[in-house]
C-alpha positions in Angstrom: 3.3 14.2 5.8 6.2 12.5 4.2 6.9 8.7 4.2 10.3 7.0 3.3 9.5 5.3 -0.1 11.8 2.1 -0.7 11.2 2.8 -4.2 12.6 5.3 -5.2 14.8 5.9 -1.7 14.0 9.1 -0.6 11.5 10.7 1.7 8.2 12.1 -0.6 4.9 13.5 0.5 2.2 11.3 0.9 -0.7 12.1 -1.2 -3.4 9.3 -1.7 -4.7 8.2 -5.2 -8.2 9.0 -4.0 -8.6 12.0 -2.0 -8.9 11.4 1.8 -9.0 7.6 1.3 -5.6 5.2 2.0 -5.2 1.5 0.7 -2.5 -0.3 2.6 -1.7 -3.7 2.5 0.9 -5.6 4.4 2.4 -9.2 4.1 1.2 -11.4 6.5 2.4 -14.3 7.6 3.2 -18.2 6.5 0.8 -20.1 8.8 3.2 -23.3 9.3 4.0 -22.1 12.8 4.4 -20.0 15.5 5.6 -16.3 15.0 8.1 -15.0 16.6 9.0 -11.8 17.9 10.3 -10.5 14.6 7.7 -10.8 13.0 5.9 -8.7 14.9 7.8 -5.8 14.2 5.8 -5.1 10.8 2.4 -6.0 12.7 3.6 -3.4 15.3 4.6 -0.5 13.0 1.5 -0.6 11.0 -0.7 -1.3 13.4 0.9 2.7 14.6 0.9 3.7 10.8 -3.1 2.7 10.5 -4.0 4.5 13.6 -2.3 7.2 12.8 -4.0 8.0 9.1 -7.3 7.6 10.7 -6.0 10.4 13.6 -5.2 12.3 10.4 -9.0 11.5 9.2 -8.2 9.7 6.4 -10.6 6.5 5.7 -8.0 3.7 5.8 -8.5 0.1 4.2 -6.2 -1.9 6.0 -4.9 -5.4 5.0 -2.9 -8.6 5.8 -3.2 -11.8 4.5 -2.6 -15.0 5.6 -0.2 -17.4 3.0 -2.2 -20.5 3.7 -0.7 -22.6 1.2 2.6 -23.3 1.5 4.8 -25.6 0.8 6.2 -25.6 4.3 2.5 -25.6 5.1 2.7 -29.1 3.6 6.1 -30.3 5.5 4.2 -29.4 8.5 0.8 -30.9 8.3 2.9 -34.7 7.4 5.2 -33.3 11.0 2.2 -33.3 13.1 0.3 -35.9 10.9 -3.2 -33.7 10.5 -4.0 -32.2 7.1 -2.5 -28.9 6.0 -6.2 -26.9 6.3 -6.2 -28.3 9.9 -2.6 -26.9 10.5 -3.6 -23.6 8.3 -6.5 -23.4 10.5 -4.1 -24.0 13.9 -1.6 -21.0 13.2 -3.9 -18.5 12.2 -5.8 -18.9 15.6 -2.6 -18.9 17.1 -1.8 -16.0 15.4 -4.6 -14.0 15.9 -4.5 -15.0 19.6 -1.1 -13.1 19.6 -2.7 -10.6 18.0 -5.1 -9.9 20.9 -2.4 -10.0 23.4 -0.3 -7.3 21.7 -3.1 -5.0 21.0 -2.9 -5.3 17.5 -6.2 -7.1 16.3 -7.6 -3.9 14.5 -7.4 -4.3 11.2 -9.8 -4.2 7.8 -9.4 -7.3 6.0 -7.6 -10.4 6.3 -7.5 -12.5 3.0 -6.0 -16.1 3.2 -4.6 -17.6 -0.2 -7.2 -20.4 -0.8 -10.4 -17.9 -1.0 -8.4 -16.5 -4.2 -7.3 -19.4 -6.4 -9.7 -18.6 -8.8 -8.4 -14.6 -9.3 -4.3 -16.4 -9.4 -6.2 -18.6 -12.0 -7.1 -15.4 -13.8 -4.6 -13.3 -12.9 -2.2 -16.1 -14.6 -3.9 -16.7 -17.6 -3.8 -12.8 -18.3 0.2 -13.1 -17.7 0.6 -16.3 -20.6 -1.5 -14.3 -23.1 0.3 -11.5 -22.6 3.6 -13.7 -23.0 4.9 -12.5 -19.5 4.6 -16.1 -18.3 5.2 -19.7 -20.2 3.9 -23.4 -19.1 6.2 -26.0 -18.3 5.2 -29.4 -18.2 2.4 -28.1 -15.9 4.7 -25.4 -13.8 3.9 -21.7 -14.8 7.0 -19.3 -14.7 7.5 -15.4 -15.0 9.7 -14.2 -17.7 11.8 -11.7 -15.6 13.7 -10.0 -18.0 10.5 -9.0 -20.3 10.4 -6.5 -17.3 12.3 -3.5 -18.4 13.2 -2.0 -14.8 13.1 -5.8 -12.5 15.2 -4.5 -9.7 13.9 -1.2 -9.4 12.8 -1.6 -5.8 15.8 -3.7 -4.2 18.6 -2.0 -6.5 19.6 -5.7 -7.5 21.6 -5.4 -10.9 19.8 -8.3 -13.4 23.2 -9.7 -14.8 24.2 -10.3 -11.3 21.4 -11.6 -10.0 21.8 -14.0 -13.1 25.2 -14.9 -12.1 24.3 -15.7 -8.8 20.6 -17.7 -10.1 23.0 -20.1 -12.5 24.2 -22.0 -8.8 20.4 -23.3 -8.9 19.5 -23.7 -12.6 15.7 -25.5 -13.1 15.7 -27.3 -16.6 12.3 -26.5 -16.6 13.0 -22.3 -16.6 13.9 -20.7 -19.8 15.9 -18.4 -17.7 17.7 -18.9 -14.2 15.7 -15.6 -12.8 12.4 -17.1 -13.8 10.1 -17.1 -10.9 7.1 -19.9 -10.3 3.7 -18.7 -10.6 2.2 -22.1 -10.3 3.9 -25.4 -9.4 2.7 -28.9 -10.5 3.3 -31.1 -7.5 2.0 -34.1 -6.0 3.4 -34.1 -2.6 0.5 -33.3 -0.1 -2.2 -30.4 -0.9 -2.1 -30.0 -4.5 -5.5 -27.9 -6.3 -7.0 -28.4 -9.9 -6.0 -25.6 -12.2 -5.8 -25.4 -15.9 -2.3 -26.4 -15.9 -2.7 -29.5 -13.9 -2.3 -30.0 -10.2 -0.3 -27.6 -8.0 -0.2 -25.0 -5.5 0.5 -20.7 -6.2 3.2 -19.8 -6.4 4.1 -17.4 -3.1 5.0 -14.6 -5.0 2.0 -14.5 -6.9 -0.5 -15.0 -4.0 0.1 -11.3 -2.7 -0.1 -8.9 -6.3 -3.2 -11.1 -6.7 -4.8 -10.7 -3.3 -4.0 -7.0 -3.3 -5.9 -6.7 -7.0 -9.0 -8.2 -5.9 -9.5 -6.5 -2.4 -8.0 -2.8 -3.9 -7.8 -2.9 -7.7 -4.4 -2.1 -9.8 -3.0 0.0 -7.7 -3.1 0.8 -3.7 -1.3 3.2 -1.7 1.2 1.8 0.7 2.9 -1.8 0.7 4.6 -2.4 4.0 6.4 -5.2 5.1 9.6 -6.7 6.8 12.7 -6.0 5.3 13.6 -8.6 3.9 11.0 -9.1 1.9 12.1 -6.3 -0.4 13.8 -9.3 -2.4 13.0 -11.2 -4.2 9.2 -11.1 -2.8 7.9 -7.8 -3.0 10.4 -7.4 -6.0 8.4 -9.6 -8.1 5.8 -8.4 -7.1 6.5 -5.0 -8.8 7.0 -7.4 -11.6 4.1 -9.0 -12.3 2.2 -5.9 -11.8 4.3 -4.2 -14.4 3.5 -6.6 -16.4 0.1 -6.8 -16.4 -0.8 -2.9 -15.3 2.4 -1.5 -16.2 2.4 0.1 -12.4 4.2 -0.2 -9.6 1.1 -1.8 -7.5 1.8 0.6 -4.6 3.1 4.5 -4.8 4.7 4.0 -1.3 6.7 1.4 -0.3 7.4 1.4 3.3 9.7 -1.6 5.0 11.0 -1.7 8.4 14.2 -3.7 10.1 15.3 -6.7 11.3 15.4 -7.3 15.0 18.8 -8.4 15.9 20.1 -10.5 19.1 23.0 -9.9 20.1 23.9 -8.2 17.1 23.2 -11.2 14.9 19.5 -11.1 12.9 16.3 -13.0 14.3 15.8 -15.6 12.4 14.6 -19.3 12.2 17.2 -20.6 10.4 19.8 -18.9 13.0 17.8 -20.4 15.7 17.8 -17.3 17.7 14.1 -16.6 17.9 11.7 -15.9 21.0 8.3 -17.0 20.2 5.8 -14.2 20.1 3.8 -16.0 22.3 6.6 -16.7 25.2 7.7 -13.3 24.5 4.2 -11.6 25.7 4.7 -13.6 28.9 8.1 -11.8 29.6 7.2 -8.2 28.8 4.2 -6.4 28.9 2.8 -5.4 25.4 3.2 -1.9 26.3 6.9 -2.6 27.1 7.3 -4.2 23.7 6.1 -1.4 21.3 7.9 1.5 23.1 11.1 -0.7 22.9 10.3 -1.1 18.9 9.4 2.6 18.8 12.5 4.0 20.6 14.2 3.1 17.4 12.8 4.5 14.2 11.1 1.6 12.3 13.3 1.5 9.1 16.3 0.9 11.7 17.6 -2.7 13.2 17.1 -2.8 16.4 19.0 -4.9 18.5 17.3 -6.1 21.6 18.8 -5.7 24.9 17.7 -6.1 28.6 18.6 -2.4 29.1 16.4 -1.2 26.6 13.5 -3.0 27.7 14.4 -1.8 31.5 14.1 1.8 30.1 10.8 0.4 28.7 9.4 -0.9 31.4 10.3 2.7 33.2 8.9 4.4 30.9 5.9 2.6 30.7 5.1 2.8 34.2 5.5 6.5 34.3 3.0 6.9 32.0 0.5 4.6 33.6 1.1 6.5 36.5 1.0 10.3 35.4 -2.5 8.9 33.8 -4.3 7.1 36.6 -3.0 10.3 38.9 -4.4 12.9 36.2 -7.6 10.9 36.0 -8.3 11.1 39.8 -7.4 14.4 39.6 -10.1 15.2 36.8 -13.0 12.8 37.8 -12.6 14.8 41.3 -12.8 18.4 40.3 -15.8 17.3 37.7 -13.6 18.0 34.3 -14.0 16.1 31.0 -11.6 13.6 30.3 -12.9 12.6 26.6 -10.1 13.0 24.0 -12.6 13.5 21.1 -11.2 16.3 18.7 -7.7 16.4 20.6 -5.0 17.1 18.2 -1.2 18.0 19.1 0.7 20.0 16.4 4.2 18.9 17.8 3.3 15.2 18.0 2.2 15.7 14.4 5.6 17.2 13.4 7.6 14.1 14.5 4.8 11.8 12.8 5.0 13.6 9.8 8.2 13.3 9.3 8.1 9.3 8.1 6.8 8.5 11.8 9.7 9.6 14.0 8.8 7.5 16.6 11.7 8.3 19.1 11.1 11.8 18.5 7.6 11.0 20.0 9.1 9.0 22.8 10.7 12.1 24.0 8.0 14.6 23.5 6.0 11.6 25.2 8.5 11.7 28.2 8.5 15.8 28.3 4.7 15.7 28.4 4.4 13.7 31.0 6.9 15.5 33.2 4.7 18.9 32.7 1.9 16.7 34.0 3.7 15.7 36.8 4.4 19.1 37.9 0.5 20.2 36.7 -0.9 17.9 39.4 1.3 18.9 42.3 1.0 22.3 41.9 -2.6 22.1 40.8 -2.0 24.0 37.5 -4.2 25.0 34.5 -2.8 22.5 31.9 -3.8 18.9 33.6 -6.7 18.1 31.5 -5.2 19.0 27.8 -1.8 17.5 28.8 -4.0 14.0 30.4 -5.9 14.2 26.9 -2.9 14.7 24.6 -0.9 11.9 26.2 -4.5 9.7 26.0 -3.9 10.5 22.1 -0.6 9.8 21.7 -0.2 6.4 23.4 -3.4 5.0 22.2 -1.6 6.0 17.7 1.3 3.8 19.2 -1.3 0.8 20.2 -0.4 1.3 24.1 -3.3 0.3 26.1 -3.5 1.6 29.9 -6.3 0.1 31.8 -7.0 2.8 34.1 -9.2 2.3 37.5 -12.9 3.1 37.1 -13.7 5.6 39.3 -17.3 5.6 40.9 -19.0 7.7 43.2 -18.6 5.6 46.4 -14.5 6.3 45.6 -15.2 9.9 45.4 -16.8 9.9 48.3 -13.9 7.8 50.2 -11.3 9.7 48.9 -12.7 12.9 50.2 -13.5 11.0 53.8 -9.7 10.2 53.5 -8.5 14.1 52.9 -10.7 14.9 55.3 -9.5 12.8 58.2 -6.1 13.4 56.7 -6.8 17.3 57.2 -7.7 16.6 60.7 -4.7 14.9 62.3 -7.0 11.7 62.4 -4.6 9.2 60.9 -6.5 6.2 61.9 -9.0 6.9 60.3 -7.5 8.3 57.8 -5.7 5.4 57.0 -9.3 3.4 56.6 -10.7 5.7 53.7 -7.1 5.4 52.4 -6.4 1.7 52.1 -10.3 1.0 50.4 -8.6 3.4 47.1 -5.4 1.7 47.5 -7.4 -1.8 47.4 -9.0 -0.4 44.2 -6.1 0.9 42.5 -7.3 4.5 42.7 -3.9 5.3 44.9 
């Protein structure tokens, strides 16, 4: 299998640190509000990327955190007028309820920032003595350019960067690029730390939270685009710093979601709420739109693409529930256990080529289409591989349970249907169309 490493911008094969075991760890998100729909792209892609290393039979330690302190955390709770734990507390179950309604709740460990002050405490300490970092009249900064190759992952040139940093100089930084590992404040949720009051700095909570849960070093480090800079970049930093490594041998990062050609964004005021969005398309419909462009792409949303979706997404649910009846009636298996599919592989393998596995997808189910009309050979393994495939991409199909009493009425119904006897025919008939098993 090869991934696309932002690293070192190329495609390399994937081989864990630890034989037949994956760390992966991707950045959750600020809990000061709502999501939106771009922010689900990363939850969507490695929620695929999880279920497919498991496929594989890797054992994969998945996780996400949640940045619960904030400083927009602290805007937010004096906006609503309730403390910033209470509004903390308010977007992660607003999260997570998302979470549930896209399929995408399956997941190892999710670490908020406050259960780790103690490691940042240590993990900042370690940082002074080793003269990476410097205290400011109770601020703690990062000495960027004690880091030999900052900008290794974002391929951001230092004396430009320091051009552009001079436009917002802190008198309290010895150097413009400095980043904030701990800042004193006073304004709203502020904890006791050896330097004085404060709150983490956010570039610090992540590199910490990933060495406690993992160790040094993990596998893959995903997350949204642009968090390549300067988040994920100092990142790199710190860990450099303190176990001269890169904290992650892959680093995987997937693309905005544009409207009308124009990013997603807050700021730009052009989001759709997660939560409004799950009311307009069915989470099925939403990840084969994501996946009919390959995740390192933008992907501009359009009502086109999610009509193709929505097609495509019926066809499947329909090829399945048709195959199932089809199976359940002539006594075959339908468990998926064991099933593997060496062309399905081939596209994931090649830095998960989702639209290559929308095809395939679409080609499958036309051969099971054709299987079940003609009666052929191929209906179960074809029903099975398709099973597979759609449950790696997180697409859930609720088919109709199918119990003996329907067997029975469905064979009532081909046998009236066999006679000429349409009337009664049509009785046996519209009890499987009342249960969905027509």
């Amino acid at each position: 299998m090869k991934i696309y490493n932002s690293l070192t911008d190329k495609k390399e094969e994937f081989i864990p640190i630890k034989e037949n075991e994956v760390t992966m760890y991707v950045c959750g998100p600020t809990v000061y509000n709502y999501v939106h729909i771009g922010n689900m792209r990363p939850v969507i892609t490695f929620d695929m990327v999880y279920k497919y290393l498991k496929y594989l039979g890797y054992k994969v330690t998945y996780a996400s955190n949640f940045t619960d302190i904030n400083p927009k955390i602290i805007n937010m709770a004096k906006e609503l007028n309730i403390t910033e734990r209470e509004v903390a507390d308010k977007f992660i179950k607003a999260y997570l309820e998302d979470l549930q309604k896209y399929n995408c709740l399956d997941i190892d460990k999710r670490p908020r920032v406050i259960e780790h002050l103690d490691d940042i405490f240590v993990f900042i300490n370690k940082l002074i003595e080793k003269d990476y970092a410097y205290v400011n009249d109770g601020d703690v900064y990062f000495r960027v350019k004690k880091v030999k190759d900052y900008g290794i992952l974002s391929n951001q040139d230092i004396e430009e960067l320091e051009s552009g940093a001079r436009v917002d100089i802190d008198d309290k930084k010895e150097d413009p690029l400095d980043f904030a590992l701990w800042r004193k404040t006073s304004d709203g949720e502020q904890f006791d730390s050896p330097w004085g009051k404060g709150i983490p700095g956010w570039h610090t909570e992540c590199v910490v939270m990933i060495n406690s849960i993992f160790g040094n070093k993990i596998d893959i480090h995903g997350g949204g685009i642009d968090l390549k800079f300067p988040h994920h970049e100092n990142e790199i930093a710190q860990s450099m710093a303190l176990n001269n490594n890169h904290l992650a041998n892959y680093w995987m990062h997937n693309g905005h979601i544009n409207v009308d050609g124009e990013k997603m964004s807050k700021s730009l005021g052009n989001f759709i709420l997660a939560k409004d969005f799950i009311k307009m398309h069915d989470a099925n419909v939403i990840k084969i739109a994501l996946f009919k462009t390959h995740y390192r792409l933008p992907l501009n949303f359009t009502d086109e693409l999610f009509n193709e979706s929505t097609n495509i997404n019926n066809k499947i649910y329909n090829a399945l529930k048709s195959a199932k009846l089809y199976l359940v009636l002539n006594n075959e298996d339908i468990s998926i256990n064991g099933i593997r599919d060496n062309k399905f592989e081939e596209y994931m393998d090649d830095d998960f080529n989702t639209p290559n596995v929308i095809t395939y997808l679409l080609e499958l189910l036309k051969e099971l289409n054709v299987a079940i009309r003609t009666k052929g050979e191929n209906i179960s393994l074809l029903y099975k591989k398709i099973m597979v495939i759609t449950d790696i991409l997180g697409l859930v199909y609720e088919l109709p349970e199918i119990t003996k009493s329907d067997i029975e009425n469905y064979n009532k119904w081909q046998e009236y249907r066999n006679k000429k006897d349409f009337e009664n025919a049509d009785i046996y008939r519209n009890k499987l169309i009342e249960k969905n098993i027509i």
